[in-house]
MARDRENNU-232876 format. One line per field, with one value per residue: residue in one letter; x, y negated, z negated of N, C-alpha, C in turn. Coordinates in nm, 3 decimals, always signed. Layout:
BEGIN
residuo: c(a,...)
n.px: c(X,...)
n.py: c(Y,...)
n.pz: c(Z,...)
ca.px: c(X,...)
ca.py: c(Y,...)
ca.pz: c(Z,...)
c.px: c(X,...)
c.py: c(Y,...)
c.pz: c(Z,...)
This chain:
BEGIN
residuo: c(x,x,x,x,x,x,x,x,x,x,x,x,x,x,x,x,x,x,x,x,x,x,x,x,x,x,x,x,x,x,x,x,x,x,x,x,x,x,x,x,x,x,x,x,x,x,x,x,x,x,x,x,x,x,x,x,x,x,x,x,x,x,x,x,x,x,x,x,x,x,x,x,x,x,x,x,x,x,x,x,x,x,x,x,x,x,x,x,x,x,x,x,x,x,x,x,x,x,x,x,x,x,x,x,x,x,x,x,x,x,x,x,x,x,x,x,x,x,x,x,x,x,x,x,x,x,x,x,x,x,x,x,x,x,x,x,x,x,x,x,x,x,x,x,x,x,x,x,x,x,x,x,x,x,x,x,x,x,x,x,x,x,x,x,x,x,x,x,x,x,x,x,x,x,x,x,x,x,x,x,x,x,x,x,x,x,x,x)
n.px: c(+4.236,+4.360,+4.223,+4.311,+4.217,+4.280,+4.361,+4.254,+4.103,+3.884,+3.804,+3.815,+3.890,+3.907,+3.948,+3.792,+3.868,+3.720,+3.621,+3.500,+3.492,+3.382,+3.421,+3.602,+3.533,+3.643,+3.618,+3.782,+3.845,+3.752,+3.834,+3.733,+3.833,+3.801,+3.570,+3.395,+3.378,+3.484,+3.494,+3.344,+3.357,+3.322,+3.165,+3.064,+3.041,+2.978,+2.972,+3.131,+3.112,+3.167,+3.145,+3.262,+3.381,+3.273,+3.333,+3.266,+3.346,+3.179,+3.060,+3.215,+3.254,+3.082,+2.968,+2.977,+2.996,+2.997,+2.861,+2.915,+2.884,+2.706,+2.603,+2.584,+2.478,+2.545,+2.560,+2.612,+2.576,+2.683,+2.650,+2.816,+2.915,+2.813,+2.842,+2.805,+2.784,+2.761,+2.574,+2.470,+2.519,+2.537,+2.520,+2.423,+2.423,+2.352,+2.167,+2.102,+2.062,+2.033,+1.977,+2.088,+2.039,+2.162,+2.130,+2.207,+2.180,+2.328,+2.451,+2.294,+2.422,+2.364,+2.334,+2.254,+2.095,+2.033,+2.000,+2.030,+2.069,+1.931,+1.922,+1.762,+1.806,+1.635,+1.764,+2.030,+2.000,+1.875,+1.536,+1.426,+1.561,+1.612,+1.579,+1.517,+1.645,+1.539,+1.696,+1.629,+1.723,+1.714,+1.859,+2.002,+1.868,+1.966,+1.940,+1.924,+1.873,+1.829,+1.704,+1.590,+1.489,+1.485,+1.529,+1.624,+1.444,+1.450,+1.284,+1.333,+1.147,+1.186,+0.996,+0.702,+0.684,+0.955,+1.102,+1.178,+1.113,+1.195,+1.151,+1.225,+1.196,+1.339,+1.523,+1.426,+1.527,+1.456,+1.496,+1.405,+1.161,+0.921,+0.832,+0.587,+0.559,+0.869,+0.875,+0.818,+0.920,+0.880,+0.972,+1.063)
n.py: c(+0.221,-0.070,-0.389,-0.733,-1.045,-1.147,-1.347,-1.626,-1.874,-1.959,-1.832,-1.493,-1.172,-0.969,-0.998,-0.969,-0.996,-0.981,-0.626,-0.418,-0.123,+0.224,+0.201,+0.289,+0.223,+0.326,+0.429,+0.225,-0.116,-0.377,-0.677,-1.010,-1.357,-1.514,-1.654,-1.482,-1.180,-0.884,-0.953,-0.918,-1.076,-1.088,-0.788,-0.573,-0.178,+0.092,+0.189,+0.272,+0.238,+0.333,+0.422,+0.216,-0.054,-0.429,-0.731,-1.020,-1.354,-1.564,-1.838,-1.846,-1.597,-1.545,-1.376,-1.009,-0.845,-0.897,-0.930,-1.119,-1.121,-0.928,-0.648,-0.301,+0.065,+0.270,+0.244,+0.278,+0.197,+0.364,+0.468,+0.234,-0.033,-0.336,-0.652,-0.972,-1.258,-1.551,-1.591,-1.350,-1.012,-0.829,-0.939,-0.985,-1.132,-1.036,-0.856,-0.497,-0.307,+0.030,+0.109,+0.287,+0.159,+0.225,+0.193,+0.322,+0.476,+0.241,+0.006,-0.349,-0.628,-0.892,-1.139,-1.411,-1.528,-1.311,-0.916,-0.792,-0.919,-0.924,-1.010,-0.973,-1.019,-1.181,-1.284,-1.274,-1.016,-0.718,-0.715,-0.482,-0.255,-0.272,-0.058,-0.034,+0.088,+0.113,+0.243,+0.218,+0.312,+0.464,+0.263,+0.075,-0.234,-0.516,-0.774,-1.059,-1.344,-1.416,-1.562,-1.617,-1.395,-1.021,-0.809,-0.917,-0.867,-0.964,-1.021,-1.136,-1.201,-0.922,-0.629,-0.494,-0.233,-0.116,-0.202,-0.046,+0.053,+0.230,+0.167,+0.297,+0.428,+0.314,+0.129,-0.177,-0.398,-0.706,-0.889,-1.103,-0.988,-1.087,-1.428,-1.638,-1.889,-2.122,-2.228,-2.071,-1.804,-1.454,-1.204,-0.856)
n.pz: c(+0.293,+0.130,+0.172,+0.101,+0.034,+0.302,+0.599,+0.748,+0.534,+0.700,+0.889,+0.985,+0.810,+0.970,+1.321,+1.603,+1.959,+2.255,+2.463,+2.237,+2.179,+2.028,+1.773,+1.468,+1.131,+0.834,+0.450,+0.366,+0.151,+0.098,+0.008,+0.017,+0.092,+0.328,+0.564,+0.713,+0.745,+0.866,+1.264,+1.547,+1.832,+2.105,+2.321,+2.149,+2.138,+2.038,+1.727,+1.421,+1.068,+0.756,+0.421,+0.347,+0.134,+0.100,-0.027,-0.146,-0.235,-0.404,-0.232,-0.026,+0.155,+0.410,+0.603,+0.595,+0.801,+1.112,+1.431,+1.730,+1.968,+2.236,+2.111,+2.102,+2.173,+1.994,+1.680,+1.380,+1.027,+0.743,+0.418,+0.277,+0.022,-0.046,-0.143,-0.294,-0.078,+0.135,+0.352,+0.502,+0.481,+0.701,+1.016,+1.337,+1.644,+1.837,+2.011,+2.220,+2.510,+2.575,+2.289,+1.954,+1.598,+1.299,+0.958,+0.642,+0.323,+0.180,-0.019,-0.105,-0.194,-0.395,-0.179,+0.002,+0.197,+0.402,+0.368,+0.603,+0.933,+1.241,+1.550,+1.830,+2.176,+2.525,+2.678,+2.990,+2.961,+3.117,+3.100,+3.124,+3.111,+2.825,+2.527,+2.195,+1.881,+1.572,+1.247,+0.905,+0.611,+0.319,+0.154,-0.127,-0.240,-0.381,-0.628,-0.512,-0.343,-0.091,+0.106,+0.347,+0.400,+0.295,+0.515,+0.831,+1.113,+1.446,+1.752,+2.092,+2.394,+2.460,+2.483,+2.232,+2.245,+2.359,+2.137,+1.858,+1.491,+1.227,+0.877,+0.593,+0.260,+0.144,-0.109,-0.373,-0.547,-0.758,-0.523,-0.250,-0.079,+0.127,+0.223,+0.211,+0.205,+0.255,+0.011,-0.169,-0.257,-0.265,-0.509,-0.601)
ca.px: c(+4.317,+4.235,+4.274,+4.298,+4.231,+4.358,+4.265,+4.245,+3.948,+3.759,+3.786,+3.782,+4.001,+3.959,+3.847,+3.836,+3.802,+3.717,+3.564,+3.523,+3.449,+3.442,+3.523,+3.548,+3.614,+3.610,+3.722,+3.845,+3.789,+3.765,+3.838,+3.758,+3.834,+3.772,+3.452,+3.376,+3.508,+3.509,+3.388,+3.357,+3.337,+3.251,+3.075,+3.100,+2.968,+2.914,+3.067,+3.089,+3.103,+3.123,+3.227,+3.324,+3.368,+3.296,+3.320,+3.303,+3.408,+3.084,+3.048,+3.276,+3.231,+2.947,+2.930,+3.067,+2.998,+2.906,+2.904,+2.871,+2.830,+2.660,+2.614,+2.471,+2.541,+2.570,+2.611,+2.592,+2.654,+2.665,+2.721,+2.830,+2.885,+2.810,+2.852,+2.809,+2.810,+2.681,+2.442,+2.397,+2.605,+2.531,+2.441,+2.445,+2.372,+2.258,+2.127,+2.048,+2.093,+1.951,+2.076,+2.026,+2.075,+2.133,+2.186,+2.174,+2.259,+2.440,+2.397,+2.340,+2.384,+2.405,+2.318,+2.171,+1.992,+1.990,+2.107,+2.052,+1.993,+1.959,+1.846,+1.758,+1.750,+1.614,+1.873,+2.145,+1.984,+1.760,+1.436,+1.347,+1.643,+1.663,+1.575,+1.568,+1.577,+1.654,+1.616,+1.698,+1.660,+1.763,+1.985,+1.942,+1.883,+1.961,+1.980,+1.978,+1.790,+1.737,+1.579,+1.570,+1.370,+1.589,+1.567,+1.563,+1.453,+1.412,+1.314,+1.261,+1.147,+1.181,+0.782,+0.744,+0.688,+1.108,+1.236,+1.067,+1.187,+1.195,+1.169,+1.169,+1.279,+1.449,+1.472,+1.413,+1.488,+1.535,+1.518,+1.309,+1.105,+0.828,+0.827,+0.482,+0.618,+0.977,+0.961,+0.758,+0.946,+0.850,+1.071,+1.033)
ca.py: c(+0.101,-0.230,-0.565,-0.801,-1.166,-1.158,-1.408,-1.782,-1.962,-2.024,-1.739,-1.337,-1.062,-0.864,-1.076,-0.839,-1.042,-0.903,-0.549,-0.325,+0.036,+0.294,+0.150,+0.318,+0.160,+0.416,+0.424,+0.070,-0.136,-0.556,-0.836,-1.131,-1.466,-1.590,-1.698,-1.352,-1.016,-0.801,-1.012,-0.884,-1.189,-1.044,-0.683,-0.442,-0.088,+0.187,+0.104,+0.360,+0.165,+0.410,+0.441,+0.089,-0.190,-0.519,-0.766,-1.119,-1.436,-1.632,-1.961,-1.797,-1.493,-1.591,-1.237,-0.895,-0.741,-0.966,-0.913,-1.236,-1.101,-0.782,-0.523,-0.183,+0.168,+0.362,+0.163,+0.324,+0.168,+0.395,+0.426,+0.141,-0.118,-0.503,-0.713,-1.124,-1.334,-1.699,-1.540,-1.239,-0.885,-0.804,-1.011,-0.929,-1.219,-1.045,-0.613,-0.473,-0.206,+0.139,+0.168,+0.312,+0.126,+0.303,+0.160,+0.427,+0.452,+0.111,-0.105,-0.443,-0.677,-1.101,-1.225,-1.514,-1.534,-1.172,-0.861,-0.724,-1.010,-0.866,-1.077,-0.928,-1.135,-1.083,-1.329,-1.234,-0.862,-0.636,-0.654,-0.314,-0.166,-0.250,+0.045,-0.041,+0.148,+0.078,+0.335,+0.132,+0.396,+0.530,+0.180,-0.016,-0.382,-0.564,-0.876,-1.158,-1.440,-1.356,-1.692,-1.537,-1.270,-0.944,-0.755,-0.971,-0.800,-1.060,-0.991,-1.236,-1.148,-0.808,-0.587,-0.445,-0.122,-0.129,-0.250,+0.059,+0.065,+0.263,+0.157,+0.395,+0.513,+0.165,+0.040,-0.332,-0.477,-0.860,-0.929,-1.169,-0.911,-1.139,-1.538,-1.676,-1.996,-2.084,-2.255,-1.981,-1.670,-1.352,-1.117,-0.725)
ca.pz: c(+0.283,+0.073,+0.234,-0.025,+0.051,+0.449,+0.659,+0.697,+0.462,+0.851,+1.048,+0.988,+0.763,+1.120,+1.410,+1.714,+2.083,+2.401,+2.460,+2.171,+2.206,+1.985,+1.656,+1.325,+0.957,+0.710,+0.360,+0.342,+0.029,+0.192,-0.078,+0.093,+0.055,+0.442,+0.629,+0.766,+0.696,+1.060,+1.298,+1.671,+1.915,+2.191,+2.317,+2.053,+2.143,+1.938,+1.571,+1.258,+0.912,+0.683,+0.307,+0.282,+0.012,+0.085,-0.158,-0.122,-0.330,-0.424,-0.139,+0.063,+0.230,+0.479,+0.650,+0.604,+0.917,+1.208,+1.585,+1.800,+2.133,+2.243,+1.988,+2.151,+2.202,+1.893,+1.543,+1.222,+0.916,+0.651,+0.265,+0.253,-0.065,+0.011,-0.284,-0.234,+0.041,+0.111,+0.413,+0.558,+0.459,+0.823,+1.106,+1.454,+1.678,+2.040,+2.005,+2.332,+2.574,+2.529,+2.178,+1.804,+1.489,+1.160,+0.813,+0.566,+0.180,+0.163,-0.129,-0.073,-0.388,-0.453,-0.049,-0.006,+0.289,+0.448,+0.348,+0.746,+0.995,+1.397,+1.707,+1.976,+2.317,+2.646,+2.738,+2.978,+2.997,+3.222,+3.009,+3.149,+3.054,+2.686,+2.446,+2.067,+1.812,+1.391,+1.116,+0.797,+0.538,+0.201,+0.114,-0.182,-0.221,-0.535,-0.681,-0.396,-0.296,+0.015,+0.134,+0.522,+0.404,+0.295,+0.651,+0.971,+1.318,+1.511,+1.909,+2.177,+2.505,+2.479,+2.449,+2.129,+2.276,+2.335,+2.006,+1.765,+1.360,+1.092,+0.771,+0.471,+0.147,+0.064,-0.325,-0.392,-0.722,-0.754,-0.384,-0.190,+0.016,+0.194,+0.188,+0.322,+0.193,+0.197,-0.146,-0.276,-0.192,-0.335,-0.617,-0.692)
c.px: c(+4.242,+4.296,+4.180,+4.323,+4.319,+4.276,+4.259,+4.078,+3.843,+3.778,+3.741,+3.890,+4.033,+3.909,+3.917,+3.763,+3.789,+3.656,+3.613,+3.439,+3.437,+3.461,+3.513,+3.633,+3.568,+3.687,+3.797,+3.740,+3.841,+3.742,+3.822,+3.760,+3.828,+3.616,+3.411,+3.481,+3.539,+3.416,+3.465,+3.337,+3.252,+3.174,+3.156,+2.975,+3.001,+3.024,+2.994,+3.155,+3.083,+3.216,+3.335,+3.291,+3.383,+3.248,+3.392,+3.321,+3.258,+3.098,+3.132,+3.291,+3.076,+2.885,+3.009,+3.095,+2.969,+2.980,+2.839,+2.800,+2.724,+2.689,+2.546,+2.590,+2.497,+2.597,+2.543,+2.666,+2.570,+2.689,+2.809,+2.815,+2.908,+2.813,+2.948,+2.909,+2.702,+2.587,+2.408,+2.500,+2.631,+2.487,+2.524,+2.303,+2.276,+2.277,+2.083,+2.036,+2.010,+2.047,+1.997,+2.096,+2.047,+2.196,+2.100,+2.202,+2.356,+2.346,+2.458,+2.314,+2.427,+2.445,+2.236,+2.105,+1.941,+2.071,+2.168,+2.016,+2.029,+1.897,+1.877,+1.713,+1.746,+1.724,+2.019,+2.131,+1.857,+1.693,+1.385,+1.448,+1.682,+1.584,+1.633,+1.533,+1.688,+1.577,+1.704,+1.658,+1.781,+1.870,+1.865,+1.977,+1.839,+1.976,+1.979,+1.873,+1.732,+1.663,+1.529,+1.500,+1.538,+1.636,+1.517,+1.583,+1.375,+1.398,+1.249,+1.286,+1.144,+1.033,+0.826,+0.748,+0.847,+1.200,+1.122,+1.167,+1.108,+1.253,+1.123,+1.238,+1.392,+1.388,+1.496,+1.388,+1.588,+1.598,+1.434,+1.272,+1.033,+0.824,+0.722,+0.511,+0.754,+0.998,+0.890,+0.788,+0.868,+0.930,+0.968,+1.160)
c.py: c(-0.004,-0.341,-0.636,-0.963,-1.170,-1.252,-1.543,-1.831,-1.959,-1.964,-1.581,-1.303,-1.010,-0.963,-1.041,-0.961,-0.923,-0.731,-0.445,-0.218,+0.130,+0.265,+0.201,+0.271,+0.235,+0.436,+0.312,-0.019,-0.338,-0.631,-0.946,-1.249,-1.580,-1.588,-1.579,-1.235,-0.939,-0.874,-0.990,-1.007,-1.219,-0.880,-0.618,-0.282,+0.039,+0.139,+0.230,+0.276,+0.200,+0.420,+0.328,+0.028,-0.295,-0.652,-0.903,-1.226,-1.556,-1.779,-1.961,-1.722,-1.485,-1.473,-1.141,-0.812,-0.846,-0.965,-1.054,-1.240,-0.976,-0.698,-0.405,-0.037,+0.254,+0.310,+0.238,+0.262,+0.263,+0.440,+0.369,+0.054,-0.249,-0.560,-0.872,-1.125,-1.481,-1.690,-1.420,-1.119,-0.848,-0.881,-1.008,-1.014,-1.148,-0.885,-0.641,-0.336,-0.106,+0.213,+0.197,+0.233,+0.118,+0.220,+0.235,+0.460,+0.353,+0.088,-0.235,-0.544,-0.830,-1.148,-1.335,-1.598,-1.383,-1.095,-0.814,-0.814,-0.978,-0.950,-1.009,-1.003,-1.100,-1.135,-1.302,-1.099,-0.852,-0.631,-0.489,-0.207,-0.149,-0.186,+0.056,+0.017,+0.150,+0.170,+0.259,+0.238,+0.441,+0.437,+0.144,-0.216,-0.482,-0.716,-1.004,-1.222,-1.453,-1.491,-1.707,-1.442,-1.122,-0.896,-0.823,-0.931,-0.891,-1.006,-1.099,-1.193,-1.048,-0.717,-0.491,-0.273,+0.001,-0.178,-0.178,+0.039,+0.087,+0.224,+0.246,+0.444,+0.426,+0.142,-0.109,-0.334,-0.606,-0.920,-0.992,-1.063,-0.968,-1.299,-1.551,-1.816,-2.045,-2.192,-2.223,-1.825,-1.529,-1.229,-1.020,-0.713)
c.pz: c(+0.203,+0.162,+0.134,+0.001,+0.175,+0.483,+0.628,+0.652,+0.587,+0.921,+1.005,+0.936,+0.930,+1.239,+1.545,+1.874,+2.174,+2.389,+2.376,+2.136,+2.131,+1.903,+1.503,+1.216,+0.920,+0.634,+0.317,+0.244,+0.093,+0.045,-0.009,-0.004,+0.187,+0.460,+0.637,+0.780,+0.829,+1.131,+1.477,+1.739,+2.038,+2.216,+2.231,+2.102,+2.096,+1.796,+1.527,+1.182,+0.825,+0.545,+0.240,+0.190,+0.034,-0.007,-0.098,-0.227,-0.343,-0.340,-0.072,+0.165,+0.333,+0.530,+0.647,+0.709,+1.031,+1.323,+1.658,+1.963,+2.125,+2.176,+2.058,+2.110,+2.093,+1.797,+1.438,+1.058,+0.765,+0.523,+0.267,+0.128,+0.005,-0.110,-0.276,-0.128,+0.076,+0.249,+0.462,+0.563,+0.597,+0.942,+1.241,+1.541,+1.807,+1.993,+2.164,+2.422,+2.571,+2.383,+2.040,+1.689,+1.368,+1.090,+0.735,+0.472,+0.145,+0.042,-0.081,-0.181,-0.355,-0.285,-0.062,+0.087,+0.353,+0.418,+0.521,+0.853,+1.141,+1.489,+1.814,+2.087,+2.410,+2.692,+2.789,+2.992,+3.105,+3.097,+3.004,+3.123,+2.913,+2.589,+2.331,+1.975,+1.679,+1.337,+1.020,+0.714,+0.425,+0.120,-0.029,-0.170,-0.319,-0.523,-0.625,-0.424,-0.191,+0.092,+0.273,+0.481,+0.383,+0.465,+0.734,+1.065,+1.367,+1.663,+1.975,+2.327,+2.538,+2.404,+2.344,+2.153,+2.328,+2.230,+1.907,+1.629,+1.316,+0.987,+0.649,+0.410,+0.067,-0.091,-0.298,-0.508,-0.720,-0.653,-0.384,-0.075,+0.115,+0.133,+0.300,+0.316,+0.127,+0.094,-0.223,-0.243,-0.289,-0.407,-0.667,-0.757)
């Protein structure tokens, strides 16, 4: 399917409340011209994201993917195209649970703060029950600014010995990879 400019300027093409289970996009080609392209509200658990196109409108499209509540379970986003957005292709406010999260052959092109931005909080969970785990692997990541740093795993409260990632086999060209100072970022 394409969806082609849906959606009011300040909200979401898809904007899913209340408990979502199970959810697969695949094959869908997203024009945006709203705030956020699929945007879960509340728990989202397990998600496939596969073989999409999203494609945003330069100072518009703030996020392509973003979960607000609880994100766990099972999430895979993979081959995937991203292509601008005014912050973060992906961002996923609260990770938790005993869960895996894959991004895998996406391209992510013209972001301008993150292409992948994740917080994980103890807040609101059993610390002893949450079991994290990211393989970011085989995407590329073009062209951005990046001024968050390309990939943000953020964890608070939770021991690093429960939030494990892999990173490997990523391309970077004309990203901000590492900022030690943010008005001296750093470009491969």
């Amino acid at each position: 399917c394409t969806f082609d400019q849906i959606g009011s300027p300040d909200d979401a093409t898809f904007h899913i409340y209340g408990l979502a289970k199970d959810v697969v996009f695949e094959g869908n080609k997203f024009n945006f011209v709203s705030y956020r392209g699929v945007r879960f509200e509340n728990t989202l658990e397990n998600l496939t994201f596969k073989n999409n196109e999203v494609v945003g409108k330069p100072g518009v499209l703030y996020d392509g993917l973003r979960g607000m509540g609880l994100v766990c379970g099972k999430i895979e986003v993979v081959d995937n195209v991203f292509d601008t957005c005014a912050q973060s292709h992906i961002q996923f406010a609260n990770v938790g649970g005993k869960s895996t999260y894959t991004f895998e052959g996406n391209v992510f092109k013209n972001s301008a703060n993150t292409a992948i931005d994740v917080r994980a909080l103890a807040e609101g969970q059993d610390v002893s029950q949450v079991s994290i785990e990211f393989n970011i692997r085989f995407n590329q990541f073009l062209d951005s600014e990046n001024s968050w740093g390309t990939i943000r795993l953020r964890a608070q409260g939770i021991p690093a010995e429960q939030f494990v990632t892999h990173i490997n086999y990523n391309k970077f060209k004309g990203v901000n990879i590492l900022s030690t100072d943010a008005n001296e970022p750093y470009y491969v």
